[in-house]
VONU-88743 format. One record per residue (C-alpha): residue in three letters; chain; z negated, y, x. Coordinates in steps of 0.1 Angstrom, whole numbers. Each point is the difference from the previous one (the first is absolute). Example, Ala and Ser with C-alpha at 12.3 -4.5 7.8 and 13.67 -1.06 7.14 Angstrom:
2
- ala / A / -78 / -45 / 123
- ser / A / 7 / 34 / 14
END
This chain:
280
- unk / A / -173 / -79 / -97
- unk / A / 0 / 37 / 0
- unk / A / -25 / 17 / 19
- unk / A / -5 / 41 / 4
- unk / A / -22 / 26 / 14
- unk / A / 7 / 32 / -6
- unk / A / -19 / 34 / 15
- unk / A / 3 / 27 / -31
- unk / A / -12 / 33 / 27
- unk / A / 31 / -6 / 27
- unk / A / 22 / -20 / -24
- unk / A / -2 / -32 / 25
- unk / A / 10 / -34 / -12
- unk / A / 7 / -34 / 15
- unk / A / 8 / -28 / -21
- unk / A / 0 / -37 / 6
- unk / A / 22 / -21 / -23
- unk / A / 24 / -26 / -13
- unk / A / 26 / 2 / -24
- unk / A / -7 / -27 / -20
- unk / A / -4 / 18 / -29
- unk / A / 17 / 33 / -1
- unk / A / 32 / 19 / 18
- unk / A / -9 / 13 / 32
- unk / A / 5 / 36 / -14
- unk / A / -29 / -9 / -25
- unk / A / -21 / -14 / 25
- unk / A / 8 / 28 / 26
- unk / A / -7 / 31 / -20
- unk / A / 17 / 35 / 4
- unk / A / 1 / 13 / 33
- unk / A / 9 / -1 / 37
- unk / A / -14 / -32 / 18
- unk / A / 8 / -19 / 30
- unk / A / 1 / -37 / -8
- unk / A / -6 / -32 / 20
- unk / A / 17 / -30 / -21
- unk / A / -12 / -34 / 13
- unk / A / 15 / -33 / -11
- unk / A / -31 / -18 / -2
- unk / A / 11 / -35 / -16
- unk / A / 37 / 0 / -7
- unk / A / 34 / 19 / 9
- unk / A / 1 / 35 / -15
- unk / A / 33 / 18 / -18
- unk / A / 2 / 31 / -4
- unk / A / 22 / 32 / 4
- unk / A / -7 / 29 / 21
- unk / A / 18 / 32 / 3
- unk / A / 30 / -19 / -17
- unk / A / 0 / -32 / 27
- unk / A / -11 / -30 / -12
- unk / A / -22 / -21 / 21
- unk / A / -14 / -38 / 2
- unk / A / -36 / 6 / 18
- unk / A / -13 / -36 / 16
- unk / A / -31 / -16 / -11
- unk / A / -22 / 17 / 25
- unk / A / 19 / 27 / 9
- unk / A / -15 / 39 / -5
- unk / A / 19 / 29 / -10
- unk / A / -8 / 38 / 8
- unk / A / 15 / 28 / -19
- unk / A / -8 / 39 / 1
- unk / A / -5 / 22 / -32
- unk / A / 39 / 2 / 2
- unk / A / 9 / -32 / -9
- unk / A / 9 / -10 / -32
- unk / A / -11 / -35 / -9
- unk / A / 13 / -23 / -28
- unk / A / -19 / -29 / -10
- unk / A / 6 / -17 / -27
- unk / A / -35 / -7 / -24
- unk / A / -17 / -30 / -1
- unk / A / 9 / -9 / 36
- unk / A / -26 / -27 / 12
- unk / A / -11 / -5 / 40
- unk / A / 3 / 35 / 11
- unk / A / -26 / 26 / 10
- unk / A / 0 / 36 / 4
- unk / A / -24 / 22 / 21
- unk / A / 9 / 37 / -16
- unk / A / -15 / 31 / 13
- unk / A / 10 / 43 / -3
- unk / A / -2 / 25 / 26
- unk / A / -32 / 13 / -15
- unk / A / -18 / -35 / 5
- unk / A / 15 / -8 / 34
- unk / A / 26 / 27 / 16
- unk / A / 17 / -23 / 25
- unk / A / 11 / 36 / 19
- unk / A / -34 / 17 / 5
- unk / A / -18 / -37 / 10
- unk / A / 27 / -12 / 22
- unk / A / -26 / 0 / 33
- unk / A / -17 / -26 / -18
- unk / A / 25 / -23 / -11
- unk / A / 31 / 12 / 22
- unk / A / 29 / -12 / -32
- unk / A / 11 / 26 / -9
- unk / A / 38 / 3 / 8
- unk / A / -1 / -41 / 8
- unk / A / -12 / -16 / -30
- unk / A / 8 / 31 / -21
- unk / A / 33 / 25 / 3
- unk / A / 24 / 6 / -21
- unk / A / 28 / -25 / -2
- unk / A / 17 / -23 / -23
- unk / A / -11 / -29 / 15
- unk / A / -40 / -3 / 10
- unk / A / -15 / -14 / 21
- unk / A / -8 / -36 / -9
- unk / A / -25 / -24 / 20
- unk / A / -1 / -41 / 3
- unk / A / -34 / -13 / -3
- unk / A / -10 / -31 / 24
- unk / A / -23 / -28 / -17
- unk / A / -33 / 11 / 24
- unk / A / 14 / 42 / -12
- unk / A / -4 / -12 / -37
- unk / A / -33 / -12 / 0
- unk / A / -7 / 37 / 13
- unk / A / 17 / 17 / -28
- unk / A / -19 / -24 / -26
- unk / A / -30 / 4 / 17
- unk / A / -1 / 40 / -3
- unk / A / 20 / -4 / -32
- unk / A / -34 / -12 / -16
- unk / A / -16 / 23 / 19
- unk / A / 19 / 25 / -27
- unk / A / -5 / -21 / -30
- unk / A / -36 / -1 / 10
- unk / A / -8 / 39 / 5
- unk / A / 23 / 10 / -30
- unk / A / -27 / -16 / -19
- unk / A / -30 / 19 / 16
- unk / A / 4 / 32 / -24
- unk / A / -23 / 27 / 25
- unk / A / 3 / 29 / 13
- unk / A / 12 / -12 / 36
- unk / A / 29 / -21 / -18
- unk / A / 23 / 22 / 13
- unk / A / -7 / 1 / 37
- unk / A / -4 / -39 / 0
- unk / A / 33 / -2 / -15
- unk / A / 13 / 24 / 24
- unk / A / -17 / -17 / 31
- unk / A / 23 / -36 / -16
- unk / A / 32 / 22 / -2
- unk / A / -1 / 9 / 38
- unk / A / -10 / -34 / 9
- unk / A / 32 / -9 / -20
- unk / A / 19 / 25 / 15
- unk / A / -9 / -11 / 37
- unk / A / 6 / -35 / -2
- unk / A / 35 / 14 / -14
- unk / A / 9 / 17 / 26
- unk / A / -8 / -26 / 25
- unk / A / 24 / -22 / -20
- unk / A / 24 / 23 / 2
- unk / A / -1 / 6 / 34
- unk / A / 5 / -39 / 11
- unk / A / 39 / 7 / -22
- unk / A / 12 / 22 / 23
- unk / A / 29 / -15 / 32
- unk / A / -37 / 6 / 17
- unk / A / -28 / -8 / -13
- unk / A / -21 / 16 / 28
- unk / A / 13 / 29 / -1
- unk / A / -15 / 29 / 18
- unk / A / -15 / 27 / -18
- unk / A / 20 / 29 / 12
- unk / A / 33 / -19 / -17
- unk / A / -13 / -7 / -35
- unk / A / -17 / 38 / -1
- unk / A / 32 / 9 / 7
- unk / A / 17 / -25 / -29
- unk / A / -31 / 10 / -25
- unk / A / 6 / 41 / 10
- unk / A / 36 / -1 / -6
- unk / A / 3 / -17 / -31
- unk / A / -27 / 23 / -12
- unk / A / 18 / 29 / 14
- unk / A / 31 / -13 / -22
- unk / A / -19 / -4 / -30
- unk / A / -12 / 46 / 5
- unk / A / 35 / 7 / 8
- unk / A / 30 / -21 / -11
- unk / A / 14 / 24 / -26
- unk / A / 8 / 23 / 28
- unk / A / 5 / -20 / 30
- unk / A / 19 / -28 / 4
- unk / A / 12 / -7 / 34
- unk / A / -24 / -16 / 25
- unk / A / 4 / 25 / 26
- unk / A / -18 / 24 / -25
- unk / A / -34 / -25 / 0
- unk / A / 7 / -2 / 36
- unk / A / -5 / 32 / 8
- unk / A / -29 / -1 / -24
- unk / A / -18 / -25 / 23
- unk / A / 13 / 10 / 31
- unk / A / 18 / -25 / 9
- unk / A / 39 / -7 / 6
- unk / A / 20 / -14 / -27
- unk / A / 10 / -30 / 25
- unk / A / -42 / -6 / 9
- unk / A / 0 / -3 / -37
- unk / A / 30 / -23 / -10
- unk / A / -12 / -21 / 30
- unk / A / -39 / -1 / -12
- unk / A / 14 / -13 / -37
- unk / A / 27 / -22 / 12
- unk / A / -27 / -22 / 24
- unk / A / -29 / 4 / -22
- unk / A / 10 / 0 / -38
- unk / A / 19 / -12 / -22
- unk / A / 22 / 31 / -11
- unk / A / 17 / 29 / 19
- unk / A / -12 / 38 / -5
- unk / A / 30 / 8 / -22
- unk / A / -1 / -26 / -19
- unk / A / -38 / 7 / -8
- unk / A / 12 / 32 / -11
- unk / A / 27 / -10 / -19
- unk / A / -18 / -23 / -19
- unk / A / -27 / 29 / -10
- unk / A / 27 / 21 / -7
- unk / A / 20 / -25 / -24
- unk / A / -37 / -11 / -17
- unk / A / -4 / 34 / -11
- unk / A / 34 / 7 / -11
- unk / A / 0 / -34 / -23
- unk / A / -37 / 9 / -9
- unk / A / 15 / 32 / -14
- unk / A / 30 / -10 / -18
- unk / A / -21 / -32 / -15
- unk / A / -26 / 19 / -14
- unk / A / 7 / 44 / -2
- unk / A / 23 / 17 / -22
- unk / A / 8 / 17 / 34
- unk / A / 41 / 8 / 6
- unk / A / 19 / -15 / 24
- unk / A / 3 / 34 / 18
- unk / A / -37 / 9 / -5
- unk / A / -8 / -34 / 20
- unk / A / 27 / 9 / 23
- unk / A / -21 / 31 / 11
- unk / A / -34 / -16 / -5
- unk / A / 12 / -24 / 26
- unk / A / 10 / 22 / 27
- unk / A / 42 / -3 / -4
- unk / A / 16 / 34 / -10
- unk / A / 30 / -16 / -13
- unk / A / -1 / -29 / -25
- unk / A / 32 / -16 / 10
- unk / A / -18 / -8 / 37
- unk / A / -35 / -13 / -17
- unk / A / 27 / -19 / -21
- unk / A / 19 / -20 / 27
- unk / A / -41 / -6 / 17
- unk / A / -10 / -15 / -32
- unk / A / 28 / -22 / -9
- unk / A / -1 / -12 / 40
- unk / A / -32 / -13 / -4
- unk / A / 1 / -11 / -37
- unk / A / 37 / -5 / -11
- unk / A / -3 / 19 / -24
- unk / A / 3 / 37 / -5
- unk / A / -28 / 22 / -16
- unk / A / 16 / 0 / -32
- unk / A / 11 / -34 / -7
- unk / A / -38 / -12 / 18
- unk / A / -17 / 22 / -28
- unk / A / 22 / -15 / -29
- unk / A / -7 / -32 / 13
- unk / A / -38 / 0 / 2
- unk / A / -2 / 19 / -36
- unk / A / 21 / -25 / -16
- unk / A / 29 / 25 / -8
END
């Protein structure tokens, strides 16, 4: 199964697929895309961002453009909802979907959601809705296929909600969750201590620590220490940047402190984590 629609004027595409047949870069294409990886009908393996993960039978998985994905071909019972920022921009549409910064920020481990028995019989449901329009070739395609995707999105984020310590969580708290993480993901090159997104949202560092210690499942710093290791394994993985040059990129002005933050959270330093990954 490999469904695509693609929009040649703004460059839009959203693809539907399995990877039954081909890898998932061969499926996927070239290009930036957010990706919703469900495990339809079977456990899913795969490798993202150099973790390797077992997603449940029935389990969804939501990754930004950032994320790199390993799937090995010919996997069977998995499907993949795969949309850019020219067919969907998660940012500019976040009023009618409210996800962005909860199902999607930058982090080394997304987001993943549990589907109850009644909860799957949803996500079929509107999963043939897909199948179904993908094969109506028209000129309104597109909208319809956007109108599924934020119906998608929605029921997501619902989901999501109901795995936080509080489901019912008032929506002052998660705005403040969502805007933070978001605020992380514009700025974690350059800040990366908590009072600095504090003062970015008015608030006190303690309101902060004591709004992410009740209501999620991670403190501030370690949200931003997370981004900040993602893109400094991102880099050494897969630029021909320096050491130093990352060093910089990254906010530290002397290597030997990004050093000793790297191999804290990795056990490794830069060096021996890049001749590891390349096979040195």
């Amino acid at each position: 199964m490999n469904y695509s629609y693609s929009n040649f004027i703004n460059k839009g595409r959203f693809t539907l697929t399995d990877f039954n047949c081909a890898s998932f870069d061969r499926r996927l294409g070239i290009g930036d895309y957010y990706k919703i990886i469900w495990a339809k009908d079977k456990d899913l393996m795969l490798a993202i961002d150099g973790y390797h993960l077992n997603i449940k039978k029935n389990h969804l998985l939501f990754c930004t453009p950032l994320n790199r994905l390993n799937i090995e071909p010919y996997t069977q019972g998995a499907v993949s909802y795969i949309f850019n920022r020219d067919f969907y921009c998660i940012r500019d549409h976040d009023s009618e979907v409210s996800c962005n910064g909860y199902l999607f920020f930058g982090s080394s481990i997304p987001p993943i959601i549990e589907l109850t028995e009644n909860e799957q019989k949803s996500f079929n449901l509107l999963f043939m809705f897909f199948e179904e329009e993908f094969e109506n070739k028209d000129l309104i395609q597109g909208e319809m296929l956007m109108v599924l995707l934020k119906r998608l999105l929605i029921m997501s984020a619902r989901l999501a909600r109901k795995t936080l310590p509080i489901p019912d969580l008032a929506n002052s708290k998660l705005d403040l969750i969502r805007e933070f993480n978001l605020l992380v993901e514009m700025h974690f090159r350059e800040k990366h201590k908590v009072i600095d997104y504090a003062d970015l949202l008015h608030k006190s560092p303690k309101t902060l620590s004591n709004v992410f210690l009740k209501y999620y499942n991670k403190s501030p710093l370690q949200v931003i220490n997370e981004r900040i290791i993602l893109e400094a394994k991102r880099l050494l993985m897969y630029s021909d940047k320096k050491i130093q040059q990352i060093t910089y990129e990254l906010g530290y002005e002397e290597m030997g402190h990004f050093s000793k933050f790297f191999k804290k959270h990795t056990g490794y330093s830069p060096k021996k984590y890049k001749e590891i990954e390349r096979g040195f």
